[in-house]
TORKOL-4160 file (C-alpha; in steps of 0.2 Angstrom, whole numbers, padded with zeros to 4 digits, m for minus):
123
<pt num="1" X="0120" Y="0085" Z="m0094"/>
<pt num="2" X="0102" Y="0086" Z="m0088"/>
<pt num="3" X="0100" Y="0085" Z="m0067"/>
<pt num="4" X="0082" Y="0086" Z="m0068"/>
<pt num="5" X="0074" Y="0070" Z="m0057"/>
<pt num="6" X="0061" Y="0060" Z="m0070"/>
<pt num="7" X="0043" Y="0060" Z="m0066"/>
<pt num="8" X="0033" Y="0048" Z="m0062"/>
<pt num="9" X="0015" Y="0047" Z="m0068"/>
<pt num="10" X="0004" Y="0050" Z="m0054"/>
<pt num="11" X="m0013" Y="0051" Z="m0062"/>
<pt num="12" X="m0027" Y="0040" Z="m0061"/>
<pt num="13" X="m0023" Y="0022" Z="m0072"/>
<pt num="14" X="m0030" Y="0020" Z="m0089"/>
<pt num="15" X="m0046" Y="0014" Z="m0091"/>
<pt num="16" X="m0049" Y="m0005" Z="m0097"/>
<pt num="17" X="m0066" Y="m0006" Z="m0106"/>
<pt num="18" X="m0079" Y="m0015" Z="m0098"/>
<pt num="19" X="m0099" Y="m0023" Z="m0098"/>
<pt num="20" X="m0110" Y="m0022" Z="m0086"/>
<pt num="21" X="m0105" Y="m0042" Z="m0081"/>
<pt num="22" X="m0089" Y="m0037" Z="m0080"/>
<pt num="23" X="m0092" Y="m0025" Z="m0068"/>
<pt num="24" X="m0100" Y="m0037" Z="m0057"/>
<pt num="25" X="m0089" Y="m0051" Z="m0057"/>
<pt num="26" X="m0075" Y="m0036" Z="m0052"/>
<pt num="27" X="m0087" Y="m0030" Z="m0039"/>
<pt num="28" X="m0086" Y="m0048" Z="m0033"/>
<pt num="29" X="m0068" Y="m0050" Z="m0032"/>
<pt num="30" X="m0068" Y="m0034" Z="m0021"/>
<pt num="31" X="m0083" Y="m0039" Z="m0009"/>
<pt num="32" X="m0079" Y="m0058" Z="m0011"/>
<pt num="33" X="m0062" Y="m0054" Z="0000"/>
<pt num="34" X="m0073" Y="m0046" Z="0013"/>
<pt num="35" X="m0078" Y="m0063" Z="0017"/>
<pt num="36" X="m0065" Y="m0077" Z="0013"/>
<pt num="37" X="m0050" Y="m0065" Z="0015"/>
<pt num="38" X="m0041" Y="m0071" Z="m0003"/>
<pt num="39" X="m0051" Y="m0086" Z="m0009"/>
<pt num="40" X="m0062" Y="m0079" Z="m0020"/>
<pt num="41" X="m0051" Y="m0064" Z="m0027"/>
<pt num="42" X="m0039" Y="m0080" Z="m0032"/>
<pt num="43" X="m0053" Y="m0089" Z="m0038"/>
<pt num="44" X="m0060" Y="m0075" Z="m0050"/>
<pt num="45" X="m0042" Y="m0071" Z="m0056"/>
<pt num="46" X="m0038" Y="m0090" Z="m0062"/>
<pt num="47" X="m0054" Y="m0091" Z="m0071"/>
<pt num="48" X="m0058" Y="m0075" Z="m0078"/>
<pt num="49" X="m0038" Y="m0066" Z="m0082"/>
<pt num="50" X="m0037" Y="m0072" Z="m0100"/>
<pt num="51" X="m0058" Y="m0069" Z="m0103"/>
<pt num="52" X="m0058" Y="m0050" Z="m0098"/>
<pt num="53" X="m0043" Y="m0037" Z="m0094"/>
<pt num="54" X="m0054" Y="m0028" Z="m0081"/>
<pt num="55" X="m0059" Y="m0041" Z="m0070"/>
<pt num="56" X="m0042" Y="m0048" Z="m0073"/>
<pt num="57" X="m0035" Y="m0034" Z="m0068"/>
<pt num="58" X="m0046" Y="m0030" Z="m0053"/>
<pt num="59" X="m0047" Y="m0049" Z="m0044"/>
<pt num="60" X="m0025" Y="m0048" Z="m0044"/>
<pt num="61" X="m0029" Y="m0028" Z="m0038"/>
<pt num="62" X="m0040" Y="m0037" Z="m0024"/>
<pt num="63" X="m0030" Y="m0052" Z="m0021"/>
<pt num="64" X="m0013" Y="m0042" Z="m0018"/>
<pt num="65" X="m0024" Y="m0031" Z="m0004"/>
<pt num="66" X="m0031" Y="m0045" Z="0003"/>
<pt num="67" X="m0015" Y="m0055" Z="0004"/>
<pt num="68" X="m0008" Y="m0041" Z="0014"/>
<pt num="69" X="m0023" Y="m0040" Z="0024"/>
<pt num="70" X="m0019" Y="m0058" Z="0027"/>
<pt num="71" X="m0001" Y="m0055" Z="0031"/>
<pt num="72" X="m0004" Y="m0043" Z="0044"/>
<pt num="73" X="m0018" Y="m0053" Z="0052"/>
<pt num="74" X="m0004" Y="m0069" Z="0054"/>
<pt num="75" X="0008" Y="m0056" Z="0064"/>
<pt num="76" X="m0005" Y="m0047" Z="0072"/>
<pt num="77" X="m0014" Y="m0064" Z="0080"/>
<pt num="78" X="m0001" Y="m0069" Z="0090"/>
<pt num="79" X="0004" Y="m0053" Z="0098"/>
<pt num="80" X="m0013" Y="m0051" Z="0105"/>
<pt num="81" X="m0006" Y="m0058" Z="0120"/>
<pt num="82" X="0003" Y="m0044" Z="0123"/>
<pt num="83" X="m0012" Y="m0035" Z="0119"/>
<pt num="84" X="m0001" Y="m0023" Z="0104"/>
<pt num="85" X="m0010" Y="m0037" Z="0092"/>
<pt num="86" X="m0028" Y="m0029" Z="0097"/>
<pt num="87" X="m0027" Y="m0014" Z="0090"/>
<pt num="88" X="m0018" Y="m0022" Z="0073"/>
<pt num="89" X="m0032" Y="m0034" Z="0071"/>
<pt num="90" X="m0045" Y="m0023" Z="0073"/>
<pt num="91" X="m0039" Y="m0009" Z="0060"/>
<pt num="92" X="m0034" Y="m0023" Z="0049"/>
<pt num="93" X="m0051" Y="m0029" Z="0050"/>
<pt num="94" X="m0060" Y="m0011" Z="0048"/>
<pt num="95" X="m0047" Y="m0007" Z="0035"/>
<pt num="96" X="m0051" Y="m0023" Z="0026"/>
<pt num="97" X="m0070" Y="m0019" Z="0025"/>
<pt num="98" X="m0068" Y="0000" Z="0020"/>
<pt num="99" X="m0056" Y="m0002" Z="0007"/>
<pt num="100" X="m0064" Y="m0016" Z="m0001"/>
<pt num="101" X="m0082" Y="m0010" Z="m0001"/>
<pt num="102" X="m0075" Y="0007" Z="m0009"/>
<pt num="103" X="m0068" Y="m0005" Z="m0023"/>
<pt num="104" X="m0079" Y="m0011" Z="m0026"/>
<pt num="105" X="m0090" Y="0002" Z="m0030"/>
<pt num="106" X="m0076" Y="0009" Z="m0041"/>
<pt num="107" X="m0075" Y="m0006" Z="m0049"/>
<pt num="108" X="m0095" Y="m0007" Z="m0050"/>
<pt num="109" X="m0093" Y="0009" Z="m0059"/>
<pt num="110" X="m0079" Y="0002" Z="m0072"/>
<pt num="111" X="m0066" Y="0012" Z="m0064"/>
<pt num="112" X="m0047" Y="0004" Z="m0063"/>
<pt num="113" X="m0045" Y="0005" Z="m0043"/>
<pt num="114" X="m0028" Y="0004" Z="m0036"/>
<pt num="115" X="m0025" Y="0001" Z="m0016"/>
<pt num="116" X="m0011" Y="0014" Z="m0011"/>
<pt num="117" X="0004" Y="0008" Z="0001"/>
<pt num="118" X="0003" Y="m0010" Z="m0001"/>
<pt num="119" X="0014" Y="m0023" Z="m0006"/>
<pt num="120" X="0012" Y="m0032" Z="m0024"/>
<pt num="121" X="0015" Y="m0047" Z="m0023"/>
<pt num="122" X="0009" Y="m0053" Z="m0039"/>
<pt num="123" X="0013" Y="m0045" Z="m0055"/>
């Protein structure tokens, strides 16, 4: 009997074949979140998940991060009266805009980006 722990795949995930529009539309679900926190990551992934994988695959990447983004905004709102909230809000908000901007340029370069260390809430 083997004691040796399984691995777990770590590398990058595998690529999803993509045009040039499809892309664009993934740049958008990235950037779109930026600006309407999950509206358009939601919008992009109803209309678009049975069209194209990648953009599929990319608007549910976005909307899972910016549902979290979301998340941590609602607790961190109403402790800014204590003033623990400020700094939550702010690195949420800075964290949002990063993170989403770099996925975007991945995704602009039809690269499968994955956001480390948040929750999935949709499969």
């Amino acid at each position: 009997m083997s004691t040796e722990p399984t691995s777990v795949p770590t590398g990058p995930p595998p690529a999803i074949e993509s045009t040039v529009e499809e892309r664009q539309m993934a740049m958008i679900a990235h950037l779109g979140g930026i600006m309407t926190i999950w509206v358009a990551p939601l919008a992009l992934y109803i209309m678009k998940k049975d069209q194209s994988a990648f953009i599929g695959d990319q608007a549910k990447e976005a909307l899972n991060f910016e549902l979290n983004i979301f998340v941590i905004l609602v607790v961190g709102f109403p402790l800014m009266y204590i003033y623990i909230g400020i700094p939550i809000v702010l690195a949420a908000a800075v964290g949002n805009v990063v993170l989403a901007i770099m996925a975007a340029m991945q995704a602009n370069e039809g690269k499968v980006f994955r956001h480390r260390h948040i929750v999935r809430l949709i499969k």
